[in-house]
C-alpha positions in Angstrom: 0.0 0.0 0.0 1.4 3.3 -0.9 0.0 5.5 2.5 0.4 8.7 1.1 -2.0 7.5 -2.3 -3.6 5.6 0.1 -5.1 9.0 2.2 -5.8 11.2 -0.8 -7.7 7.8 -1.9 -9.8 7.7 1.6 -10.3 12.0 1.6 -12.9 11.2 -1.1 -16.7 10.3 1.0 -17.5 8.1 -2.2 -14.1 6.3 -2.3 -14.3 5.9 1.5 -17.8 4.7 1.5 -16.8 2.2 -1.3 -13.7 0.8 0.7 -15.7 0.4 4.3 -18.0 -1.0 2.6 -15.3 -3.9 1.4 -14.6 -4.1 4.7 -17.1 -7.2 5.3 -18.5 -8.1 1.6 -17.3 -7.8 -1.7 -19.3 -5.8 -4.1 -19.5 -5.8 -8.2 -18.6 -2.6 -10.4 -22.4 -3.0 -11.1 -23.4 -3.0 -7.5 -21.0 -0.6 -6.6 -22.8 1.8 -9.2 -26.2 1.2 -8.1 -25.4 1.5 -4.5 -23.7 4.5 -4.8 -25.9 6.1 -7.8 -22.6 6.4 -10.0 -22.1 6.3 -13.8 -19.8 3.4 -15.2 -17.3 5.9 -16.1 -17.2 7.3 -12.3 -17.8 3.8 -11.2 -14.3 2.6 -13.2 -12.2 5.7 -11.8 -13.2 4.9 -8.4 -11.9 1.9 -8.9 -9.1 2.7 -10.3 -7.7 5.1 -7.6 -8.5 3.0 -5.0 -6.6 0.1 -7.2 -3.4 2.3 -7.7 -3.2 3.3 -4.1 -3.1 0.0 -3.4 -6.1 -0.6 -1.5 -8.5 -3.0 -3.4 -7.9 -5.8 -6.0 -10.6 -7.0 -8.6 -10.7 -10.6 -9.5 -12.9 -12.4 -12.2 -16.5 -14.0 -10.8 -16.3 -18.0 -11.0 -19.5 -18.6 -11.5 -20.2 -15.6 -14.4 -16.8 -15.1 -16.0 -18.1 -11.8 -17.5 -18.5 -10.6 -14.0 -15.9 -9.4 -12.0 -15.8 -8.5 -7.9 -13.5 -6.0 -5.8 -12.2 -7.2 -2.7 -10.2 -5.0 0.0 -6.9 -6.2 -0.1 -5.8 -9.4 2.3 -2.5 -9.1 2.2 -1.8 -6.1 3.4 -2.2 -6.4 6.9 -2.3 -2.5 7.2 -5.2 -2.0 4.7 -8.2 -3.0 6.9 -7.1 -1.2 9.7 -6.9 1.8 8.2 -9.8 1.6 5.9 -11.7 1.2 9.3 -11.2 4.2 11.1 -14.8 5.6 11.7 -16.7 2.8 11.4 -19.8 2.2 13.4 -20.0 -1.8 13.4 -23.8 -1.8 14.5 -25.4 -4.5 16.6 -23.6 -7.4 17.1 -25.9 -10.6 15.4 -26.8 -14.0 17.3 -25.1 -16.2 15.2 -22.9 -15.7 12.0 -23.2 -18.5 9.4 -20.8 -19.4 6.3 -22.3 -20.4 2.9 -20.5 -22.1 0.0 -22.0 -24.9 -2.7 -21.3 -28.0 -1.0 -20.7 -26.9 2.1 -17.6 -29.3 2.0 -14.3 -26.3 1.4 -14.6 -22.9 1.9 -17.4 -22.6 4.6 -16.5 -25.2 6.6 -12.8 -23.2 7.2 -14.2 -20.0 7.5 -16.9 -21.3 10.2 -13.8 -23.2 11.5 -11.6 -19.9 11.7 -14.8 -17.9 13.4 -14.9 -20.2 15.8 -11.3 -20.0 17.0 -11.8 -16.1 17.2 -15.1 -15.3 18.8 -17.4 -16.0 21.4 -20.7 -15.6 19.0 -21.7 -18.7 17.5 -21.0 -19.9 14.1 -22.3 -22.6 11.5 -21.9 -23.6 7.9 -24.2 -24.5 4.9 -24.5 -25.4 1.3 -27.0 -24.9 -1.3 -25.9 -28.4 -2.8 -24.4 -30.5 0.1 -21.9 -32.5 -0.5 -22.0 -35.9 1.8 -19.1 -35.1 3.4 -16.7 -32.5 4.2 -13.2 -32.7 1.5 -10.9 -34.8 2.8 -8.1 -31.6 1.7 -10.5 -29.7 3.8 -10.0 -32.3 6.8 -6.3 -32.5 6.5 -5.7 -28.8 6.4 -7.8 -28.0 9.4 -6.2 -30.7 11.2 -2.9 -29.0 10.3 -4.0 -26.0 11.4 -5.7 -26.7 14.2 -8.9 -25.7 13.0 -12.3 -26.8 14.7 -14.3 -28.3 11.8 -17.7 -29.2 12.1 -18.1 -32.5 10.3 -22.0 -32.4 9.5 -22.7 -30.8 6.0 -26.4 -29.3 5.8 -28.1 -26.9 3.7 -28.8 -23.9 3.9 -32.4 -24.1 4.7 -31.7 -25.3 8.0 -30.2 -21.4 8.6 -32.3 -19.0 10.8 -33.9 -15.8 9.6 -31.7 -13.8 11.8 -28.3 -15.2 11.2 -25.4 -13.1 9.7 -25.3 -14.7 6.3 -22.1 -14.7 4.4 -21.8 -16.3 0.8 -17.7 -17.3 0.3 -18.9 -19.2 -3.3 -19.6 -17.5 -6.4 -21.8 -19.9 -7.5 -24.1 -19.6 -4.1 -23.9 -16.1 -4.4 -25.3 -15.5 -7.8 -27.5 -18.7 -8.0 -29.3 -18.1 -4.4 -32.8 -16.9 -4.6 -32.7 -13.1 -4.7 -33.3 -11.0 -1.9 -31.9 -13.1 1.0 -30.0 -11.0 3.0 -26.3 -12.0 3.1 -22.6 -10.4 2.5 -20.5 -11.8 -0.4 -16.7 -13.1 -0.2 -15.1 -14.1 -3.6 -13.1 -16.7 -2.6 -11.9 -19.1 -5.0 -12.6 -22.5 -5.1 -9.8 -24.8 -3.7 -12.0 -27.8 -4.7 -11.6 -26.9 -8.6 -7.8 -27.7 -8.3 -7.8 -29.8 -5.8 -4.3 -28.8 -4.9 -2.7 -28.8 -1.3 -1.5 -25.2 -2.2 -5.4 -24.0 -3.4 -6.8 -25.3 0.0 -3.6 -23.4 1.8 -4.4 -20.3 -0.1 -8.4 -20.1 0.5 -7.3 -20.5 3.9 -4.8 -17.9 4.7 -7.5 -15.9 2.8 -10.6 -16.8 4.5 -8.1 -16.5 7.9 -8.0 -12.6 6.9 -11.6 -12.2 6.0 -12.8 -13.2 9.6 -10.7 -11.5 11.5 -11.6 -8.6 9.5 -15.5 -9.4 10.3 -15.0 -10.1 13.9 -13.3 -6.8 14.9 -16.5 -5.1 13.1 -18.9 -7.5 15.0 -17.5 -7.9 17.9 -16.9 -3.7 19.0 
C-alpha cells in the first residue's frame, strides 16, 4: 500500500464509502454503481484510484466469467485497519453463518476460523451439500488446528436472523434473490484440488474473519 496514495484515496466520501463497505462483503462494479448512484465511467475511476493506491484488488467471478468482484486487499495487513477508522460496526448478530456450494471447502474453514476467534456462535451451509466435508479440507484443518464441524447441511436449515455470508460465487449468484447475506469471492480450492489452493483459501478466508469479527464484535 502506498500511504500517502492511500489517504488522498480515503479523503474522497465516495471512495471511503466504497472501501468500508469492502470491509465485510465484496461488491461488483455493477453493484458498486447502483449502491452509490454512480455512472460506469465514475464507477471505473473509483476503482481505479482505490486500485493504484493499493487498497483494493478486482478478481474475475467463477461462476459468471463476464463478472468481475473487488475485494479490499488481504495481504496487506495494514489495509483494513486503516480503511476502518470511523466505522460504526452496528449491533452485534446471534449467530454468524458461512455459505458455500457444498458446504464441504470454503465454509466449513471459514466457520472453522470464526470459531477460534469469537465467542458468537457460528455454523456452515451449502445450497448443494456435498455428503461429506473434502478430505483436503480435513487434513488442512487438522494441520492448522482448525475446529471443523463435520456435519454438511443446507442452507435451509439457517435461521432468519443469522449473519449470512456467501464465500462461493456460485451460491452467491444462483441463491434466490433477496436473501439477506454479505459476499466473499473466494476461490474454489476444490476446482484444483491442490494442497497449495486449499492453503491459499485458507490464509485468505483467515483474513476475512478476522476482519469481520473486529467489526462484529466492537
Amino acid at each position: 500500500m502506498d500511504v500517502l496514495r492511500a489517504h488522498q484515496a480515503l479523503s474522497d466520501p465516495t471512495r471511503l464509502g466504497i472501501a468500508q463497505a469492502l470491509l465485510t462483503h465484496d461488491l461488483s462494479p455493477g453493484e458498486v454503481g447502483e449502491q452509490w448512484e454512480l455512472s460506469t465511467s465514475l464507477v471505473a475511476h473509483h476503482v481505479g484510484v482505490l486500485t493504484t493506491a493499493g487498497l483494493i484488488v478486482r478478481r474475475r467471478g467463477e461462476h459468471d466469467a463476464r463478472r468481475s468482484y473487488l475485494s479490499l486487499r488481504r495481504d496487506d495487513p495494514e489495509v483494513a485497519p486503516l480503511v476502518a477508522v470511523g466505522v460504526d460496526p452496528g449491533p452485534a448478530p446471534r449467530r454468524v453463518a458461512f455459505v458455500c456450494t457444498r458446504n464441504s471447502a470454503r465454509s466449513k474453514l471459514a466457520a472453522a476460523h470464526w470459531r477460534r476467534i469469537s465467542r458468537i456462535p457460528a455454523v456452515d451451509a451449502g445450497t448443494a451439500p456435498a455428503p461429506a466435508p473434502n478430505p483436503m479440507t480435513l487434513r488442512i484443518a487438522e494441520r492448522r488446528g482448525l475446529p471443523i464441524d463435520p456435519t454438511t447441511r443446507d442452507v435451509a436449515s439457517l435461521a432468519d436472523d443469522d449473519l449470512v455470508i456467501v464465500v462461493c460465487d456460485h451460491a452467491h449468484e444462483q441463491w434466490q434473490p433477496g436473501i439477506p447475506r454479505l459476499h466473499w469471492s473466494v476461490s474454489d480450492p476444490v476446482a484444483s484440488s491442490a494442497a497449495s489452493a486449499f492453503d491459499t483459501a485458507c490464509d485468505e478466508l483467515e483474513a476475512r474473519v478476522t476482519t469481520l469479527n473486529r467489526q462484529v464484535s466492537q
